[in-house]
N, C-alpha and C positions, 0 to 999 in steps of 0.2 A: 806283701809289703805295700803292693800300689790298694791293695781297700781298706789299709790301716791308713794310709795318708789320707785316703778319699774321708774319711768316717770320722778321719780327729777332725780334716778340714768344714767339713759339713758340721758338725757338733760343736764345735767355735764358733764358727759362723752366725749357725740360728741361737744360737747363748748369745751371744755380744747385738747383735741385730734388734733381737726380744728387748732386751736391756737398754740400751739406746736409745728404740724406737718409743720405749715408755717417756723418756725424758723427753725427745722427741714432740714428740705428741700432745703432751701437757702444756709445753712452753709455747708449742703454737695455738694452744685452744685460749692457753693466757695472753696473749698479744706478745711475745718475746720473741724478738727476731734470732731465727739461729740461720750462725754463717756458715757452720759446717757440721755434716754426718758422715764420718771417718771407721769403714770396719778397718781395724787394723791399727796399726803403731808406727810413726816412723815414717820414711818419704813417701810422696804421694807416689802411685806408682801410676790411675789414672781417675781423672777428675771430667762430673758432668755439673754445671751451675744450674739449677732450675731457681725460678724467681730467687728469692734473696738468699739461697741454699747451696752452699754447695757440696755434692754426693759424689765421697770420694773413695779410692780402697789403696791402703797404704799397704808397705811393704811385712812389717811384720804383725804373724793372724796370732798375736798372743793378746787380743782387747780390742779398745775402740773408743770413741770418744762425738761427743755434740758439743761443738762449741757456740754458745749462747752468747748475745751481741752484750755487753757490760758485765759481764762475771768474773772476768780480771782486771781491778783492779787498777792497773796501765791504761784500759782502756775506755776506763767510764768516762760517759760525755754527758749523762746526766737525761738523756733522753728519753721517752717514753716506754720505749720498745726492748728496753735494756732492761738485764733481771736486776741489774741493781734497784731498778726505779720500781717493782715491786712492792707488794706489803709484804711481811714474814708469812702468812700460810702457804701464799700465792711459793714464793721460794723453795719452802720446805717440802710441795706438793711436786712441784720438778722435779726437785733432789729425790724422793721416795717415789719417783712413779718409776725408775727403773727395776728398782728389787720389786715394785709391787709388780710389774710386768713377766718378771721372772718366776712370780708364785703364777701368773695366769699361764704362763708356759706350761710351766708342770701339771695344771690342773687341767691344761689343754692336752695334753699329752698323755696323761693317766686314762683321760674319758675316754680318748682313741684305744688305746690299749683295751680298755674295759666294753668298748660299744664292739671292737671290730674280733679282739681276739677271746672274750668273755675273759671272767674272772679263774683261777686255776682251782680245781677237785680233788682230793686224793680217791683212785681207785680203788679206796678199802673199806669195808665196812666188818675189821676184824680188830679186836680191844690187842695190846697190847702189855697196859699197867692201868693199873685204878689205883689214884692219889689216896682213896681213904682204906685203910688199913682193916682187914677183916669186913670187907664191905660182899655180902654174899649174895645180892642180886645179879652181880656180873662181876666175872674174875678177867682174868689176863688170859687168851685166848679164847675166849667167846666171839661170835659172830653176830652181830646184830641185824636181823633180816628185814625188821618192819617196827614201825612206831605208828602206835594209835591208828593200826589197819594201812597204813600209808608203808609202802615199800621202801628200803633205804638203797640206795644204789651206789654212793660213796660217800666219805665219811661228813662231807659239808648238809647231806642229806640228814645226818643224825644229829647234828650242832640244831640244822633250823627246827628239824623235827619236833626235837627236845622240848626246844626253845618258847612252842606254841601253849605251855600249857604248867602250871604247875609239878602235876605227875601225871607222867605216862605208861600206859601201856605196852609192854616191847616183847615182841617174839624175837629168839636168840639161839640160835645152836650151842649148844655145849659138848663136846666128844661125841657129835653126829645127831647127839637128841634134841629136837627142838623141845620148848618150853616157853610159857610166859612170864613174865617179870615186872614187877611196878618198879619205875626211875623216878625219881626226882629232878627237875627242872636245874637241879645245882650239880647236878654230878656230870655234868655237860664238861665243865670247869676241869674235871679231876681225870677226864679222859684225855689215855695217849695212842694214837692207832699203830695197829702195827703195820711199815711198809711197806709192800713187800719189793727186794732190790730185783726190781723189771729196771730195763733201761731207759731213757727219755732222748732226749737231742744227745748227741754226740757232735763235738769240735771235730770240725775240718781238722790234720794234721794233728789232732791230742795223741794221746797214750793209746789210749782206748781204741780209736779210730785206725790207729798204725794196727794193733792186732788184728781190728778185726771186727768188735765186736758193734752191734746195728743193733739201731733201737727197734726195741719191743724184745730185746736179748735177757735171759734169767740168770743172774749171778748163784752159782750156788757152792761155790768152794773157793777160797783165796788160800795158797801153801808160801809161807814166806820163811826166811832163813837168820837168824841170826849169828856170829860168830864171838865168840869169847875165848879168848886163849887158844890154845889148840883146837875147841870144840866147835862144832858146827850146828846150833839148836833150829830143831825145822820144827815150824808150828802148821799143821792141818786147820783151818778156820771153815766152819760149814757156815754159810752166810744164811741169816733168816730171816733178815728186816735192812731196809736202809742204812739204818744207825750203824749195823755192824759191817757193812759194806765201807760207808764212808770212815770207821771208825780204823779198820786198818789198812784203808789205804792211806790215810791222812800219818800213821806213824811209820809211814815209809818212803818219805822223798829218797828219790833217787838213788830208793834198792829195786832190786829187780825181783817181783812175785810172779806167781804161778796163779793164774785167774784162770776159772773153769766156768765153763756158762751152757744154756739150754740156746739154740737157734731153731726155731719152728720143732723142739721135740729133740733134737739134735745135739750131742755132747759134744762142747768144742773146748779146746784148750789153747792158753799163749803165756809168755813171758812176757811182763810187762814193768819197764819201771817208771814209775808214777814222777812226774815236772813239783819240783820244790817251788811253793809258793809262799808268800808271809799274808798272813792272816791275822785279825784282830778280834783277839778270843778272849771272855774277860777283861779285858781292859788291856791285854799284855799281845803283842806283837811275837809269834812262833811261828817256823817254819814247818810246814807241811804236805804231805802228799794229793797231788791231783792229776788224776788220771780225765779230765775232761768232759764228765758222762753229766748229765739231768739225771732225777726219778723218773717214771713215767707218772704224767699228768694227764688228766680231762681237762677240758671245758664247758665253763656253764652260762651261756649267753646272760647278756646283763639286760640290753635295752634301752629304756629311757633311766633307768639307773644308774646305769655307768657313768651319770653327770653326777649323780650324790656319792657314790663309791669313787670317782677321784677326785673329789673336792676332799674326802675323809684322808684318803692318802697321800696328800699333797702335805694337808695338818700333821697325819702322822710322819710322815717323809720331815718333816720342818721341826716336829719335837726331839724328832729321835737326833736327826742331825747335829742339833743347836745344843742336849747333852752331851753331845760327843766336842763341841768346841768348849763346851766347858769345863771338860774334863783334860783336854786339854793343854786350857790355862790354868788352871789347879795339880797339871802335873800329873794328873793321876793318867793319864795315858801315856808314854812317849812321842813327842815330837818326831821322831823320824816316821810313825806311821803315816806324817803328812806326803798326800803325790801334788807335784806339780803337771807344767804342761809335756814331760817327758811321758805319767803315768798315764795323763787323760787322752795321750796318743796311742799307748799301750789296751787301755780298757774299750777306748771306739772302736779298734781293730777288730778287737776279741768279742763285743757286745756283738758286731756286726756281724761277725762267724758263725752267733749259735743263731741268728735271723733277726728280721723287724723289731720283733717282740722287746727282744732284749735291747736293742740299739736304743729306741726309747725310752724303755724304764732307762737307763742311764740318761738319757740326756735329761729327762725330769729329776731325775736325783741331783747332778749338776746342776740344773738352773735354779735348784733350794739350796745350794750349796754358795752356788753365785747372791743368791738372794742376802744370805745370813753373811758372809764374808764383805759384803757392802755396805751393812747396816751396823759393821763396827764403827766405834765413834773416834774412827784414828783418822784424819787427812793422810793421802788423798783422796780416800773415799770416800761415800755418799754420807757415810754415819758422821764424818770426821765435819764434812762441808756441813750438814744439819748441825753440828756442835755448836761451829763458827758462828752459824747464822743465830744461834738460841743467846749463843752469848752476847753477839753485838745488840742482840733485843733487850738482856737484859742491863746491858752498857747504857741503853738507848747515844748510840753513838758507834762507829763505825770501826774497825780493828783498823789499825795504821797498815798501809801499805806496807812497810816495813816487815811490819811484826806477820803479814799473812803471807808474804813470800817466805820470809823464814822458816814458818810451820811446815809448809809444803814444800819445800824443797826438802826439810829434814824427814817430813814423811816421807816422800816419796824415793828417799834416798835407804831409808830403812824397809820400807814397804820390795825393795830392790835388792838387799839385802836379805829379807825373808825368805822371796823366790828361786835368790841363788842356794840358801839354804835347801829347799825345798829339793830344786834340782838336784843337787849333791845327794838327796835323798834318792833319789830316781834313778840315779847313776849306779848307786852302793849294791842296790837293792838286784839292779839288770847285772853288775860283777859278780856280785853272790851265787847268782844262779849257774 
């Protein structure tokens, strides 16, 4: 419990700080007096003034706030140093330097991950399925040993291999016989490996970890039971790839199987039942079984790469995201897949349990998450306040005091509303289980 507190507190923290300290930043390089830099919501709890600042931490860690000398309102005096007395880019660059602060987090955070822990390998270099149909160069169970003389040692090895050349040359075991083979530079595309279920990180306190079972462990038998009427149906599953490891543990929350596994050579057996989780599979929210194991993974040092490799995934971390809000508001997802600040205490916890690694890729998913969530054009937020300002430009004239506390307060009172929604979602989700 105390490194689920420590790890949502720390994970709010540099989110709202990043975010902030954009806006921050901007309005002092523009001459904009800010009065206050607030991590937090709600009373002070304590407060240090440096020059015309003051750097404070209030009581509730659910956000944050810079309050910039003329930006309400109430209190324009028409002065220089006030963002009212601005031009509109000058505004608009304030308002959008926090989400843009929030893409540098993540892209900051990605390249750590990518320089310190390298990029992740699959240890196979064994086909699975070939997309194209009757395709007799290489079938499903083939071993791929070497491309164009060059050795393959996991499967990222035969992506880049591939990759080099139009068609290549491929030595390949087939039922023990080696042979050579011409690929195609497209048939990269149409490959699936197969994986073999070794174990990877195990969860402190998961399923998995209660048995027993420690990575570098071989799955090779799950017996599970079903019941219908009087009858008792037991299914023997021989496990032979990842797919089918995860495939029926996932249709067993919170029954109890019979997992058989290799330890250094060694046959071990337990009873294990798998923690019901909700997942969002196709677009639909189900509930499933996890027993808390990784695959087993390599790694492939990046170097000075791992600056262009998380600049790439920070883009993709932001596309993929930004379809998912859109699907969203089109419905086609369920709203209750939404977590508030109950789940993002929930997943610090647990990011934090499988190590470093993982606590980071979350908090960069988050601050793309914070980014896109800001940049909608509702007040209170950043998108909303950029609205205002496009408008009053197009006005050429000023929005009535009236009419701008009205917005905001009706947003901020819906935007309040959302969250409790949210919440309630967090609540339903931890009763469920």
């Amino acid at each position: 419990m105390l490194l689920t507190i420590i790890s949502a507190i720390v994970t709010l923290s540099v989110l709202i700080i990043f975010h902030e300290f954009g806006h921050f930043i901007v309005a002092k390089r523009s001459g904009i007096r800010v009065e206050e830099f607030s991590l937090g919501l709600g009373p002070k709890i304590i407060g240090i003034k440096k020059g015309e600042t003051t750097y404070r931490l209030s009581l509730i860690p659910l956000g944050g706030y810079v309050k910039l000398a003329g930006m309400d309102p109430k209190e324009i005096k028409g002065e220089q140093d006030e963002f009212a007395s601005k031009r509109t880019p000058i505004k608009i660059a304030v308002i959008l330097a926090g989400p843009v602060f929030n893409f540098v987090l993540a892209f900051f955070l990605f390249t750590i991950i990518n320089f310190i822990f390298g990029i992740p390998t699959l240890p196979t270099t064994t086909v699975k399925s070939v997309g194209v149909q009757n395709f007799e160069p290489l079938q499903s169970g083939d071993q791929i040993l070497a491309i164009n003389g060059k050795e393959a040692h996991t499967w990222n090895d035969i992506l880049e291999l591939l990759s080099e050349r139009d068609s290549s040359q491929c030595s390949i075991k087939r039922e023990g016989v080696e042979q050579e083979v011409i690929l195609p530079k497209s048939i990269s595309l149409e490959l699936e490996p197969l994986i073999p279920p070794i174990i990877g990180k195990v969860a402190k306190d998961g399923p998995a970890y209660r048995a027993g079972i420690q990575e570098g462990d071989l799955i090779t038998k799950i017996t599970t039971k079903e019941i219908e009427g009087e009858d008792t149906l037991v299914s023997i599953i021989e496990i032979k790839g990842w797919d089918s490891l995860v495939s029926v543990i996932h249709r067993n929350p919170k029954k109890e199987v019979s997992v058989e596994w290799l330890h250094n050579g060694n046959h071990r057996e337990a009873k294990i039942i798998p923690d019901k989780e909700q997942v969002l599979i196709d677009d639909k929210v189900i509930d499933v079984g996890m027993i808390k194991v990784l695959m087993k993974i390599e790694r492939k040092p990046m170097g000075i790469r791992a600056f262009k490799l998380g600049f790439l995934q920070s883009i993709d971390t932001f596309v993929i995201t930004l379809s998912i809000f859109k699907k969203l508001i089109l419905r086609k997802i369920s709203t209750k897949t939404l977590g508030g600040p109950l789940a993002i205490v929930k997943f610090a916890g647990e990011s934090a349990r499988w190590g470093l690694e993982s606590f980071l890729t979350l908090m960069a998913f988050l601050s793309i998450n914070l980014l896109i969530l800001n940049i909608i054009p509702f007040p209170p937020l950043d998108g909303g306040q950029v609205l205002l300002i496009l408008i009053e430009k197009i006005r050429r004239k000023p929005i009535s005091e009236r009419i701008i506390t009205l917005i905001q307060n009706v947003g901020f009172a819906l935007l309040m509303v959302l969250i409790l929604y949210i919440t309630i979602n967090d609540i339903t989700r931890w009763i469920k289980k």
